[in-house]
PABA-633127 format. One line per field, with one value per atom (N, C-alpha, C, O, CB): residue in one letter; atom name; x, y, z; residue number from 1. Coordinates in steps of 0.02 Angstrom, whole numbers. Glycine has a CB too. Example, Ala and Ser with C-alpha at 12.3 -4.5 7.8 and 13.67 -1.06 7.14 Angstrom:
2
type: [a	a	a	a	a	s	s	s	s	s] .
atom: [N	CA	C	O	CB	N	CA	C	O	CB] .
x: [660	615	660	712	565	642	684	645	670	704] .
y: [-284	-225	-165	-166	-224	-112	-53	2	57	-30] .
z: [390	390	390	423	452	354	357	394	402	286] .
seq: [1	1	1	1	1	2	2	2	2	2] .
END
This chain:
175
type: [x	x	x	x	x	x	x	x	x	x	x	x	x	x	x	x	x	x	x	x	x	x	x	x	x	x	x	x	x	x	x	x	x	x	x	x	x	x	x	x	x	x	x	x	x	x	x	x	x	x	x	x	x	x	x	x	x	x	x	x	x	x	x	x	x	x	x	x	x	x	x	x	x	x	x	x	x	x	x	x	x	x	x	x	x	x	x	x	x	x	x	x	x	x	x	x	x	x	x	x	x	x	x	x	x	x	x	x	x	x	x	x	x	x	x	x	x	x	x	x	x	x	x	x	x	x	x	x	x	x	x	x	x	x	x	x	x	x	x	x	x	x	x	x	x	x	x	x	x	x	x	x	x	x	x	x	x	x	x	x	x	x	x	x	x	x	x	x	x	x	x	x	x	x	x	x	x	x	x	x	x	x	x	x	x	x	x	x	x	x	x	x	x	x	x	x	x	x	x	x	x	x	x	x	x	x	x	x	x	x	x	x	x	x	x	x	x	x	x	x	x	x	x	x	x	x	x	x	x	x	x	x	x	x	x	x	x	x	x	x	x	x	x	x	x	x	x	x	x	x	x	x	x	x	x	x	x	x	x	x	x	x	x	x	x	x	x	x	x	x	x	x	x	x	x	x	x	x	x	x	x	x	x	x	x	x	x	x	x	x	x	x	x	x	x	x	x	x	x	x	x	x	x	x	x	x	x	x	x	x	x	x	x	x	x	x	x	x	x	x	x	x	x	x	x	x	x	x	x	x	x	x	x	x	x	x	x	x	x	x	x	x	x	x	x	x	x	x	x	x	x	x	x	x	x	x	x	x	x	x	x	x	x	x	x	x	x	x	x	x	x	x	x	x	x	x	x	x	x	x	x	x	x	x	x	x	x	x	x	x	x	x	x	x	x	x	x	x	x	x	x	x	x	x	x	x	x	x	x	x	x	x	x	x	x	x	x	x	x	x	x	x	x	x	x	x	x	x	x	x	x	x	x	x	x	x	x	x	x	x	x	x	x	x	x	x	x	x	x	x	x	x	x	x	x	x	x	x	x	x	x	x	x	x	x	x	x	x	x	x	x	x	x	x	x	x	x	x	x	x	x	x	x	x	x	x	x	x	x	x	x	x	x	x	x	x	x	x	x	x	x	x	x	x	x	x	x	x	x	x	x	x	x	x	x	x	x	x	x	x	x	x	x	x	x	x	x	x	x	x	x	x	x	x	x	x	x	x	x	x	x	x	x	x	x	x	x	x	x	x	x	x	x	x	x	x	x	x	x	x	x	x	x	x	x	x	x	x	x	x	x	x	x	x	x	x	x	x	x	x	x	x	x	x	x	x	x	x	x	x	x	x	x	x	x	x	x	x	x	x	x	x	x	x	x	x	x	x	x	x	x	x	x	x	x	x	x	x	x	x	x	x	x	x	x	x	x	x	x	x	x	x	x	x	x	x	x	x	x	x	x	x	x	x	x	x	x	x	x	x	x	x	x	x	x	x	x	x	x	x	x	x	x	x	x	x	x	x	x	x	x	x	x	x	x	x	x	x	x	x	x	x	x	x	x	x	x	x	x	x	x	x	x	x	x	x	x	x	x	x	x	x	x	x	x	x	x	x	x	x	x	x	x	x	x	x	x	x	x	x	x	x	x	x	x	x	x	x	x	x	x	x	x	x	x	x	x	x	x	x	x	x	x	x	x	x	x	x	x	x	x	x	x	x	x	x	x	x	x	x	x	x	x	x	x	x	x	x	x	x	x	x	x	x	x	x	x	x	x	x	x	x	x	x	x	x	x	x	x	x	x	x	x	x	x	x	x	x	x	x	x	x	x	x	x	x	x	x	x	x	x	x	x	x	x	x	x	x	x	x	x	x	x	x	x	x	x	x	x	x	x	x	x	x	x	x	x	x	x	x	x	x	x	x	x	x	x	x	x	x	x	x	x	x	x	x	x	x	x	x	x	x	x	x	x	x	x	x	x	x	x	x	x	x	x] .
atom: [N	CA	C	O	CB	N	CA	C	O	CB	N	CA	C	O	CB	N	CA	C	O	CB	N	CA	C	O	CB	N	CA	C	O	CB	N	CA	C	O	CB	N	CA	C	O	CB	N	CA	C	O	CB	N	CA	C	O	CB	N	CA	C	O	CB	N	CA	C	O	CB	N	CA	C	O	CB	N	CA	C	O	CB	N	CA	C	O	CB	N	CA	C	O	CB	N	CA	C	O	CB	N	CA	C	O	CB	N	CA	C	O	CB	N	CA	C	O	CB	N	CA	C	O	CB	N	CA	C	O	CB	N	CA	C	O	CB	N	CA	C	O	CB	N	CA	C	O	CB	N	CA	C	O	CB	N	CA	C	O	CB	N	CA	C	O	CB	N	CA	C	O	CB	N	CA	C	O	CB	N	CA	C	O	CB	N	CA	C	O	CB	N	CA	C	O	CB	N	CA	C	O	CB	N	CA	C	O	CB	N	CA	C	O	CB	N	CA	C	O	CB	N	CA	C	O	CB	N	CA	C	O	CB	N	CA	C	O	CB	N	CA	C	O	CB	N	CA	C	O	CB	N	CA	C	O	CB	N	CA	C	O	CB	N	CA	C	O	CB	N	CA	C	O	CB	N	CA	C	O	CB	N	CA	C	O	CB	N	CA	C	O	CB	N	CA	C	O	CB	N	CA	C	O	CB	N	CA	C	O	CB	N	CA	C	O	CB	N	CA	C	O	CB	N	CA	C	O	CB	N	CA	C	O	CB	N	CA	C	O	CB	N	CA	C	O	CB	N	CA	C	O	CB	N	CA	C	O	CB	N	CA	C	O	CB	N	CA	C	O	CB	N	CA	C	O	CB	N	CA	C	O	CB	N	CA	C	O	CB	N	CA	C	O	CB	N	CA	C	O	CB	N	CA	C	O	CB	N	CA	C	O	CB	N	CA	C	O	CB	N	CA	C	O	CB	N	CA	C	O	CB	N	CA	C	O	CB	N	CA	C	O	CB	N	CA	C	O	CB	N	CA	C	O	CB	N	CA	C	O	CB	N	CA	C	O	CB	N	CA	C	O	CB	N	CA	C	O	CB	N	CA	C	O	CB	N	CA	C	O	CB	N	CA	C	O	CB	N	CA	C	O	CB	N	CA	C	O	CB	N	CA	C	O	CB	N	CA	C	O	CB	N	CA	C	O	CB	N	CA	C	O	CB	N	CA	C	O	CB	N	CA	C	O	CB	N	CA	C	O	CB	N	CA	C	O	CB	N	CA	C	O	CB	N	CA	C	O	CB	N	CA	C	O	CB	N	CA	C	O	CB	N	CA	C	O	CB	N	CA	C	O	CB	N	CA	C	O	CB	N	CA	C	O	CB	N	CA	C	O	CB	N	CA	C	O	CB	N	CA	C	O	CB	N	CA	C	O	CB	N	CA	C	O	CB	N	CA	C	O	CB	N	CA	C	O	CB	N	CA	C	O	CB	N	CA	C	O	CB	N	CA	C	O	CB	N	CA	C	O	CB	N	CA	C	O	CB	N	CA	C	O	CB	N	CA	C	O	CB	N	CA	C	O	CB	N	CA	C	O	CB	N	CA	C	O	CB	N	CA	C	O	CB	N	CA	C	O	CB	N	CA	C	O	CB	N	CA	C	O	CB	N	CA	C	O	CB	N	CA	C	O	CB	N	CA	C	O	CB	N	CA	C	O	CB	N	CA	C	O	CB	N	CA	C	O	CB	N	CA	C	O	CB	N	CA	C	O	CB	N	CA	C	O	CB	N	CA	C	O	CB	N	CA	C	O	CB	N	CA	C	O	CB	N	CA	C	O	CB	N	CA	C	O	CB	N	CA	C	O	CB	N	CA	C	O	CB	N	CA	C	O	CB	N	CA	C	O	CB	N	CA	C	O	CB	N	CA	C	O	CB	N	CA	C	O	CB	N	CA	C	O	CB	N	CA	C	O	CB	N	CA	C	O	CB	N	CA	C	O	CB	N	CA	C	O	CB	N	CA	C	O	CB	N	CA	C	O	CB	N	CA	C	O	CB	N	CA	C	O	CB	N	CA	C	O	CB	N	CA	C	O	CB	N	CA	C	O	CB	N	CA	C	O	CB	N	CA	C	O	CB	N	CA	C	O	CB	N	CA	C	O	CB	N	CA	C	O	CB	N	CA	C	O	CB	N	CA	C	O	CB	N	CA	C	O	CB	N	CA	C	O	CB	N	CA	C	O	CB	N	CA	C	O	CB	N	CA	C	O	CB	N	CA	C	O	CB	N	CA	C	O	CB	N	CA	C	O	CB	N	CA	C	O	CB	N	CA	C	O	CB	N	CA	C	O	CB	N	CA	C	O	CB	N	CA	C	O	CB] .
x: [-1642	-1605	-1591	-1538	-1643	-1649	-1622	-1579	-1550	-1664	-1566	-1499	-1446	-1403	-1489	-1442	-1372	-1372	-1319	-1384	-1404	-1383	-1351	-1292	-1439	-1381	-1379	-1310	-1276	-1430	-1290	-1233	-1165	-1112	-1248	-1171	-1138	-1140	-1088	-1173	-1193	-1193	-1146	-1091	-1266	-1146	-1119	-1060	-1024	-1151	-1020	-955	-918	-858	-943	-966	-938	-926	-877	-970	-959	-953	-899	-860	-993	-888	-819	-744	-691	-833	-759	-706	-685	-627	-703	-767	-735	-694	-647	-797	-733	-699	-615	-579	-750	-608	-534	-519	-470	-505	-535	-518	-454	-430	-549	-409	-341	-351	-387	-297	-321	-332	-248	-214	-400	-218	-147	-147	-161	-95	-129	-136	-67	-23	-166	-65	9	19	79	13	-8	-10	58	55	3	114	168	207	242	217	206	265	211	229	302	142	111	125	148	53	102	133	216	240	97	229	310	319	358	369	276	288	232	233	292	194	154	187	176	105	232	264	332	355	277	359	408	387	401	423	342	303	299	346	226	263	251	322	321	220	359	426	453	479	481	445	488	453	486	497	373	338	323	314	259	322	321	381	375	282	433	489	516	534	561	517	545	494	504	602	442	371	367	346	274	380	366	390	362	372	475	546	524	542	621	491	506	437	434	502	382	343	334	277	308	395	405	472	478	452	512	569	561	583	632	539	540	479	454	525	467	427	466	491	339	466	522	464	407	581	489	459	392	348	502	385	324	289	259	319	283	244	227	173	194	297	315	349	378	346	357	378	463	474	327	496	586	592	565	652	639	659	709	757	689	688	768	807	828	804	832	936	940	998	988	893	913	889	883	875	879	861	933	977	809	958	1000	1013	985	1011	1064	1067	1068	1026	1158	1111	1131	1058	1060	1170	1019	949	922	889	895	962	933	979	967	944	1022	1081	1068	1071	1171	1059	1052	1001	1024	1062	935	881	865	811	842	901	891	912	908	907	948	949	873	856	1006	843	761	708	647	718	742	696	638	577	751	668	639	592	551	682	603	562	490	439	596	505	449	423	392	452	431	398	405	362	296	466	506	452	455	509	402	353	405	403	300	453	476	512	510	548	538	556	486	491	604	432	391	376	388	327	357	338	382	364	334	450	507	477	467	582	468	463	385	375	477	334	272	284	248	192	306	324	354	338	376	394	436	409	406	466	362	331	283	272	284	255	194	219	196	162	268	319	331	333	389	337	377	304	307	472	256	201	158	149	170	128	102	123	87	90	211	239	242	268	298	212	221	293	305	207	318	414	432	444	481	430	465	540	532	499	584	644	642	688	682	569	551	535	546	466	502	490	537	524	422	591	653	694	710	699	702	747	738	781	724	653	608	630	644	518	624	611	688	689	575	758	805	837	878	821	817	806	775	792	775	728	720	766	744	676	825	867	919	904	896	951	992	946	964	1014	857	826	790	756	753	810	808	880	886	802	922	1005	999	1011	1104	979	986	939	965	966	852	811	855	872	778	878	924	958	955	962	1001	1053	1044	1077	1035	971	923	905	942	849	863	834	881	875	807	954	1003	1034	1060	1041	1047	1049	997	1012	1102	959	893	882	862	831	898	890	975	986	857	1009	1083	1133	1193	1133	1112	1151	1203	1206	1194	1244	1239	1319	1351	1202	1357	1416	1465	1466	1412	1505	1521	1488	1491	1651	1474	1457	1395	1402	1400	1344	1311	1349	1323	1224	1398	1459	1483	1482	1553	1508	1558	1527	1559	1626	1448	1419	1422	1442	1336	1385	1365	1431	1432	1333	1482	1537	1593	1628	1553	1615	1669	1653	1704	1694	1588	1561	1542	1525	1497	1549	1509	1434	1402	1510	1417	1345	1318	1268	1313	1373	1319	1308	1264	1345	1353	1340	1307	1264	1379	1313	1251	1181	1131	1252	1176	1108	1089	1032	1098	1157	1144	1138	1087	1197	1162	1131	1057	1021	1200	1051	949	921	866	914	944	888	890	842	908	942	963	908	855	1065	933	900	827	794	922	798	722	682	636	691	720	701	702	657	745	757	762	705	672	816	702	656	576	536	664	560	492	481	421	464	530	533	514	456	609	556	576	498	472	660	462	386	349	304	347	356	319	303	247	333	372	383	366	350	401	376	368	283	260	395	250	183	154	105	175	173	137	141	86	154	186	219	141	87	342	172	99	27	-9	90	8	-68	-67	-114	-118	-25	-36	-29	-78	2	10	18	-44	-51	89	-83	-142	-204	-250	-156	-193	-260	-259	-308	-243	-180	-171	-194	-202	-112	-204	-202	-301	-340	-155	-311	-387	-421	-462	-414	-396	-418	-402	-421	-386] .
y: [-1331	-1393	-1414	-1441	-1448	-1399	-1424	-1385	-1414	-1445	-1328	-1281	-1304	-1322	-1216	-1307	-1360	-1424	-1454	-1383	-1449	-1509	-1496	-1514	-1556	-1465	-1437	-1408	-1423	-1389	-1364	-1328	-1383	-1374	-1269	-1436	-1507	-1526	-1521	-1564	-1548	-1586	-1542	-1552	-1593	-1486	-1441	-1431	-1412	-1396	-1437	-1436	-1503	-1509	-1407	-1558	-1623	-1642	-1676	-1666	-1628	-1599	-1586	-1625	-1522	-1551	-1477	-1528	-1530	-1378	-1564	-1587	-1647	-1666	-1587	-1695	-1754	-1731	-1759	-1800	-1659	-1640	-1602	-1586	-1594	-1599	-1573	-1524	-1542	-1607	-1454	-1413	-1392	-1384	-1389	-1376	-1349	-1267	-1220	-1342	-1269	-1184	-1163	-1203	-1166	-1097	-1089	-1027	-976	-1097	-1031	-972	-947	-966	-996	-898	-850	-832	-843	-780	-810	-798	-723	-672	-879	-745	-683	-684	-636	-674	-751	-740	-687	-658	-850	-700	-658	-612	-583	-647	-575	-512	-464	-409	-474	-517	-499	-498	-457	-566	-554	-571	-517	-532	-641	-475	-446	-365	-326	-464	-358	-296	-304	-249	-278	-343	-363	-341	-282	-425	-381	-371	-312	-285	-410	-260	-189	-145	-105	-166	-151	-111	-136	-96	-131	-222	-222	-176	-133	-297	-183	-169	-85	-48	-219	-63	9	57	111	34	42	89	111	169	37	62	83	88	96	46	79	89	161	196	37	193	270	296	329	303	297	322	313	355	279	269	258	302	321	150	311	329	394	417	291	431	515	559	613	506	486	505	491	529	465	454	430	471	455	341	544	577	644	674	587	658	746	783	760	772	873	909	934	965	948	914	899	846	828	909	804	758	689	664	793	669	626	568	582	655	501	458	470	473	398	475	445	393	358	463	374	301	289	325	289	217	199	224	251	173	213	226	292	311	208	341	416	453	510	463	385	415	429	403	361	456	436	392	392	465	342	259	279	248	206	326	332	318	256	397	328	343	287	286	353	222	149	121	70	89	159	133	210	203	127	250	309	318	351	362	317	339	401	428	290	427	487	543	595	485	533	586	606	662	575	557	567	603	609	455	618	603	673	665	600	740	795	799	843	830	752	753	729	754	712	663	631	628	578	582	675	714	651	641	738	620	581	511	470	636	502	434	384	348	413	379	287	291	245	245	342	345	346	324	416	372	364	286	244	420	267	192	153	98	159	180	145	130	81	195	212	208	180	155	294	191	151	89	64	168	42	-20	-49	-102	-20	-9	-29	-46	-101	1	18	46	-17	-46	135	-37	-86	-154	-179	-100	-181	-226	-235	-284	-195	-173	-182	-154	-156	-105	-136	-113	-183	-148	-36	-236	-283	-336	-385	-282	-346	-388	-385	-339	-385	-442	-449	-430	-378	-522	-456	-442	-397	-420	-547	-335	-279	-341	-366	-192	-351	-368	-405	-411	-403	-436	-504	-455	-472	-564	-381	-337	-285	-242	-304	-277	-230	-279	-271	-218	-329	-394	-393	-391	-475	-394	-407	-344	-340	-405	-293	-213	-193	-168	-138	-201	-202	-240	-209	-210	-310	-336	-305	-319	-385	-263	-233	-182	-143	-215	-184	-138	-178	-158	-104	-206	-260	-275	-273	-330	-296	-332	-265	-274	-397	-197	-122	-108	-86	-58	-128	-107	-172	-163	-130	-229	-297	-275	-263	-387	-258	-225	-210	-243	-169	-123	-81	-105	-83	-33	-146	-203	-226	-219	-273	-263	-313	-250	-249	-354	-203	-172	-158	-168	-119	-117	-98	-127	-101	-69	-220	-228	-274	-303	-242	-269	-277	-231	-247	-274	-160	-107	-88	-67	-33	-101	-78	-134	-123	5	-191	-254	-259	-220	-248	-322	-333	-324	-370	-402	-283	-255	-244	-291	-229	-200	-209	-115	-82	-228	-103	-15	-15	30	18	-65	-40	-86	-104	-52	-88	-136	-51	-26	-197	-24	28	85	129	44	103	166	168	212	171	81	71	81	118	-3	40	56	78	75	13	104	145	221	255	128	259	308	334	292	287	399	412	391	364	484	424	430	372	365	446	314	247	226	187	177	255	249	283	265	252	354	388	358	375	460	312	286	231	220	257	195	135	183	166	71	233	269	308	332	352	308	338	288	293	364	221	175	148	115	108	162	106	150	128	101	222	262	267	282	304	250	258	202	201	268	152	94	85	56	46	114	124	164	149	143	217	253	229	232	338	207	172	121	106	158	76	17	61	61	-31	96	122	164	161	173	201	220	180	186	258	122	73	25	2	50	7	23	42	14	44	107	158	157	152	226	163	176	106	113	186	57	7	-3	-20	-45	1	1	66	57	47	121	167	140	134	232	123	101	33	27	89	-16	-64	-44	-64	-115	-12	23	84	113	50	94	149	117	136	192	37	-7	-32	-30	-103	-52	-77	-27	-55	-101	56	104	84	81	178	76	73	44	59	59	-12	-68	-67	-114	-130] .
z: [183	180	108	93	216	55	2	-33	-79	-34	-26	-51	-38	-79	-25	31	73	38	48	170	10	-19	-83	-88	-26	-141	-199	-211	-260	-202	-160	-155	-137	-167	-98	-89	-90	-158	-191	-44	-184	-255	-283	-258	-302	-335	-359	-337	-383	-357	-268	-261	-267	-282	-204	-252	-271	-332	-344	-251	-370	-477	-479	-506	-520	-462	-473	-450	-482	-386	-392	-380	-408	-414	-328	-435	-486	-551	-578	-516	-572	-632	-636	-683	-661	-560	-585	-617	-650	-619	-633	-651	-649	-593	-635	-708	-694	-651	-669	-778	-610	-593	-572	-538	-508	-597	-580	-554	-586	-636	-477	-424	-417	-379	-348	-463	-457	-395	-383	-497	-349	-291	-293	-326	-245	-245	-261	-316	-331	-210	-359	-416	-492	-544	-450	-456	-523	-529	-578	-534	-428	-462	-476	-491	-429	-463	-483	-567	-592	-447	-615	-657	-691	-751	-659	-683	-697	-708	-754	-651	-641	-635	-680	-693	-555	-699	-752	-795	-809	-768	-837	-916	-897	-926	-945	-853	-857	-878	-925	-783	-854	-846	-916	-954	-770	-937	-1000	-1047	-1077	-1034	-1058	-1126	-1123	-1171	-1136	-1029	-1045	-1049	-1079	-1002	-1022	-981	-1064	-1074	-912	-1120	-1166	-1229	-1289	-1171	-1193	-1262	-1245	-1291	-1251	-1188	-1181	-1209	-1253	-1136	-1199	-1248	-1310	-1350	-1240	-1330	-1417	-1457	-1515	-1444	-1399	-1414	-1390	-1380	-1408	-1377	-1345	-1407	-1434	-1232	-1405	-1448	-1530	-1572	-1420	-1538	-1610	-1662	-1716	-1606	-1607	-1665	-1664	-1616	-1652	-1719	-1727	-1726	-1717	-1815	-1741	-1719	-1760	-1730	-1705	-1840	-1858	-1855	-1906	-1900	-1786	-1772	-1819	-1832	-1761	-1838	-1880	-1856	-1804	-1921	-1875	-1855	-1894	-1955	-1868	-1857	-1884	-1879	-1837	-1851	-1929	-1946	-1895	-1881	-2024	-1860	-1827	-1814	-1763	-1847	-1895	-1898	-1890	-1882	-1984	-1890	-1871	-1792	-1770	-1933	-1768	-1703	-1664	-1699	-1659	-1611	-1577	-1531	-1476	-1563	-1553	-1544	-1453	-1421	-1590	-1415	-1356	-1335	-1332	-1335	-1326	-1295	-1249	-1197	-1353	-1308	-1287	-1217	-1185	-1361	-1208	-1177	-1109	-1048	-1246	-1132	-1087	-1062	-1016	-1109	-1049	-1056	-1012	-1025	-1049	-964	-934	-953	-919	-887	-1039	-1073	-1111	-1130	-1120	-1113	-1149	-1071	-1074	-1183	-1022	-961	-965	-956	-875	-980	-1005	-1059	-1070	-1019	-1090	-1157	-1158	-1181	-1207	-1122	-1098	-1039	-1020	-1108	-1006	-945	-871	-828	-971	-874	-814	-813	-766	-722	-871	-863	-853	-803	-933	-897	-878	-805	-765	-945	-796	-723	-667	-610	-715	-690	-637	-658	-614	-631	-710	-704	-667	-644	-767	-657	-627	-549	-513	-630	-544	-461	-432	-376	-427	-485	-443	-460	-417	-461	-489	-504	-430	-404	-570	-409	-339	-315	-289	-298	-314	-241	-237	-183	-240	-295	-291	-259	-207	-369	-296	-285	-195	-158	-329	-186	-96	-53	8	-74	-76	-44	-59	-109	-73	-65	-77	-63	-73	-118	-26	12	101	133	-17	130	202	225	255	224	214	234	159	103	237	178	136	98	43	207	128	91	28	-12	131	23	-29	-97	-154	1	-75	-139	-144	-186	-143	-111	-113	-171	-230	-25	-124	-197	-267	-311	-195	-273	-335	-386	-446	-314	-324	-364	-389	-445	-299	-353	-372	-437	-472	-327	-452	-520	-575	-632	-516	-561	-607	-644	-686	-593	-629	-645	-692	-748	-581	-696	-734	-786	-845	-691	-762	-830	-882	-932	-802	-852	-885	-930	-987	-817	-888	-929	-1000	-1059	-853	-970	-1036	-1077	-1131	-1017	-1078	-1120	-1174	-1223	-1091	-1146	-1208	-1231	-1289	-1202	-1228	-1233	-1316	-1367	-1170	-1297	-1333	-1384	-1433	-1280	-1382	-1424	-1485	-1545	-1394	-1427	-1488	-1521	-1570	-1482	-1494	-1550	-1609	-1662	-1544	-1587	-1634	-1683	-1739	-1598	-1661	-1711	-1757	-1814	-1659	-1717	-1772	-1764	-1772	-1746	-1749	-1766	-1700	-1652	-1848	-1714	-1652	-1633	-1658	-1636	-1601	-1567	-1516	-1477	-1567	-1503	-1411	-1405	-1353	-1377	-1436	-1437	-1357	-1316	-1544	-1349	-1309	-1219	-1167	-1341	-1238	-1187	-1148	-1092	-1253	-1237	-1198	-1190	-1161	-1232	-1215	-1200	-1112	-1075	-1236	-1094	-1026	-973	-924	-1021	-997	-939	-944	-893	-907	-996	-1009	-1003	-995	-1075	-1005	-1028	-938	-896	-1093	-922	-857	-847	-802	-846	-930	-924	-898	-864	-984	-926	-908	-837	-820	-941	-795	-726	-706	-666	-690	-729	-705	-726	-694	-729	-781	-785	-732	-711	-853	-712	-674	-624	-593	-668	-599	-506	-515	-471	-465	-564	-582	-572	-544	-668	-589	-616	-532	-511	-695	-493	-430	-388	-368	-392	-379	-355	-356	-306	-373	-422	-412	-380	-339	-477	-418	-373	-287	-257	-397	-256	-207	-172	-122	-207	-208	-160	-172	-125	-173	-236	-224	-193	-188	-271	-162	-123	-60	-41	-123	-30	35	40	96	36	-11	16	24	67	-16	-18	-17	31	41	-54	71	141	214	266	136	192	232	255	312	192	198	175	210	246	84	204	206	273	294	165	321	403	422	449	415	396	420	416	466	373	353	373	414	453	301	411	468	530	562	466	568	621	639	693	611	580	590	608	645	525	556	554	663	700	475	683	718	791	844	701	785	816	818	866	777	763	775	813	856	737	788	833	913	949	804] .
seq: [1	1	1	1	1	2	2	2	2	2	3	3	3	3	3	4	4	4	4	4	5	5	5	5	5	6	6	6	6	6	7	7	7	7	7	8	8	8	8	8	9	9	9	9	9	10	10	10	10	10	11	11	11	11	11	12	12	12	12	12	13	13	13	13	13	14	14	14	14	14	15	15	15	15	15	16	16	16	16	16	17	17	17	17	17	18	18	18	18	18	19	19	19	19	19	20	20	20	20	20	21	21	21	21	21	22	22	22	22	22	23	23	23	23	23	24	24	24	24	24	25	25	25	25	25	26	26	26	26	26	27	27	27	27	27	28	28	28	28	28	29	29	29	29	29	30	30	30	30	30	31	31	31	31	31	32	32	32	32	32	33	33	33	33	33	34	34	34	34	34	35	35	35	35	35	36	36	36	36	36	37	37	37	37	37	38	38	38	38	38	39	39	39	39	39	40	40	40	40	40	41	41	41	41	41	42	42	42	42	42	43	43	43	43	43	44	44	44	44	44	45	45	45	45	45	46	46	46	46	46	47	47	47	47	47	48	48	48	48	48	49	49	49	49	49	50	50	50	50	50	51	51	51	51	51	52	52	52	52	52	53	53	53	53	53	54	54	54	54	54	55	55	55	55	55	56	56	56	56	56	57	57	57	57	57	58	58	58	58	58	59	59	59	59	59	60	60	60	60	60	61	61	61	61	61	62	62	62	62	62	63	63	63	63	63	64	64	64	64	64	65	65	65	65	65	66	66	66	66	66	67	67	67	67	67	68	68	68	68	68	69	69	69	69	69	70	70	70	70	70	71	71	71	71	71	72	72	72	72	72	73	73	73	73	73	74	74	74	74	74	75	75	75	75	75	76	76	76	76	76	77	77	77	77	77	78	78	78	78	78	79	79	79	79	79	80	80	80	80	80	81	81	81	81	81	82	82	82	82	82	83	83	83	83	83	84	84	84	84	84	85	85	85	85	85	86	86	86	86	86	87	87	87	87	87	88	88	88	88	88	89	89	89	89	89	90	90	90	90	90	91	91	91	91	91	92	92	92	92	92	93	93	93	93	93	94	94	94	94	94	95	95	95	95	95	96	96	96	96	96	97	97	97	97	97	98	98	98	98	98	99	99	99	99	99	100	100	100	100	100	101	101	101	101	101	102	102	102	102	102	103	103	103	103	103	104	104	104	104	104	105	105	105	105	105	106	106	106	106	106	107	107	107	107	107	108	108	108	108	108	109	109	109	109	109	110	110	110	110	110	111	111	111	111	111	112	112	112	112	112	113	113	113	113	113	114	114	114	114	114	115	115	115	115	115	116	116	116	116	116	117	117	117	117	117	118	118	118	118	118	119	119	119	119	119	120	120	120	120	120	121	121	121	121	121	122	122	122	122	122	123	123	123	123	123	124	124	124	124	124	125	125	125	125	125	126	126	126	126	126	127	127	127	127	127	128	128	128	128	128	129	129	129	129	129	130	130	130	130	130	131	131	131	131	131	132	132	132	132	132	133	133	133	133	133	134	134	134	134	134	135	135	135	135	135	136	136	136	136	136	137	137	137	137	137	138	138	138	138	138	139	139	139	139	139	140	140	140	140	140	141	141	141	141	141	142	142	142	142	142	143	143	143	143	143	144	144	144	144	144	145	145	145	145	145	146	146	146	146	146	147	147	147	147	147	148	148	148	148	148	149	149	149	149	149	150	150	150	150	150	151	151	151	151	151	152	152	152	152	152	153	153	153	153	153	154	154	154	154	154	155	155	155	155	155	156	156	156	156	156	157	157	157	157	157	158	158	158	158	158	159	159	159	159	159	160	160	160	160	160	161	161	161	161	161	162	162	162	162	162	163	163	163	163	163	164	164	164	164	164	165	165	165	165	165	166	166	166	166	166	167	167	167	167	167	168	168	168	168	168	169	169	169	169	169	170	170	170	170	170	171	171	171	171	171	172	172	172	172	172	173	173	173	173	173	174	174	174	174	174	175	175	175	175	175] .
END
């Protein structure tokens, strides 16, 4: 009995004092899988591409500017990581949502706030122009980057999905 009281006292404390507490609940992890994709998808590239072949750092202005605007020309080099970060990012995104459509939405945004990134970087690094306007939509390549980036996203949503329908339907088989 006197624990049960103790444990009352101690929660009645807690509640005169008001503690701020901020429960991200689903926007955390949306906002969690963002920061991931901004700080990695192009920390990989810079940190796969920006060393030449005696294991040296190149400057900037001699990298090739396309890279920032292309990135599935770097995809061989750096062994398809920002594309896999692409696709477990989805997958996490649409596998950790009750109604799949709420992390298909989430995971598809990530694609526009991947094309604005490069956008941002290039011109942070070579000032500011219409050059990464017309690499993106005048150029094939740049569509072919927008159907990689649509595509991966797509399919890590859709396992994520997929995956998540199976073990509930397996948990549901158990029972």
């Amino acid at each position: 009995m006197t624990e049960y009281k103790i444990t009352e006292e101690v929660e009645e404390e807690a509640k005169k004092k008001k503690r701020i507490s901020i429960d991200f609940g689903r926007q955390g992890g949306v906002f969690i899988a963002y920061l991931i994709i901004i700080l990695g998808f192009y920390g990989i590239i810079a940190n796969t591409v920006m060393i030449n072949q005696f294991g040296e750092w190149i400057p900037f202005t001699e990298m090739d500017r396309t890279l920032l605007i292309w990135p599935y020309l770097s995809a061989s080099k750096n062994f398809f990581l920002p594309f896999l970060l692409l696709l477990i990012v989805s997958f996490a995104l649409t596998f950790k949502e009750d109604i799949p459509a709420y992390g298909i939405k989430a995971s598809l945004w990530l694609v526009p706030t991947i094309i604005a990134e490069g956008f941002l970087f290039y011109w942070g690094m070579f000032g500011i122009s219409l050059i990464p306007f017309e690499l993106q939509f005048l150029h094939i390549e740049g569509y072919i980057n927008i159907l990689l980036l649509f595509l991966m996203v797509i399919i890590g949503s859709f396992l994520g999905m997929y995956i998540k329908k199976f073990i509930v339907a397996r948990k549901e088989k158990i029972d």
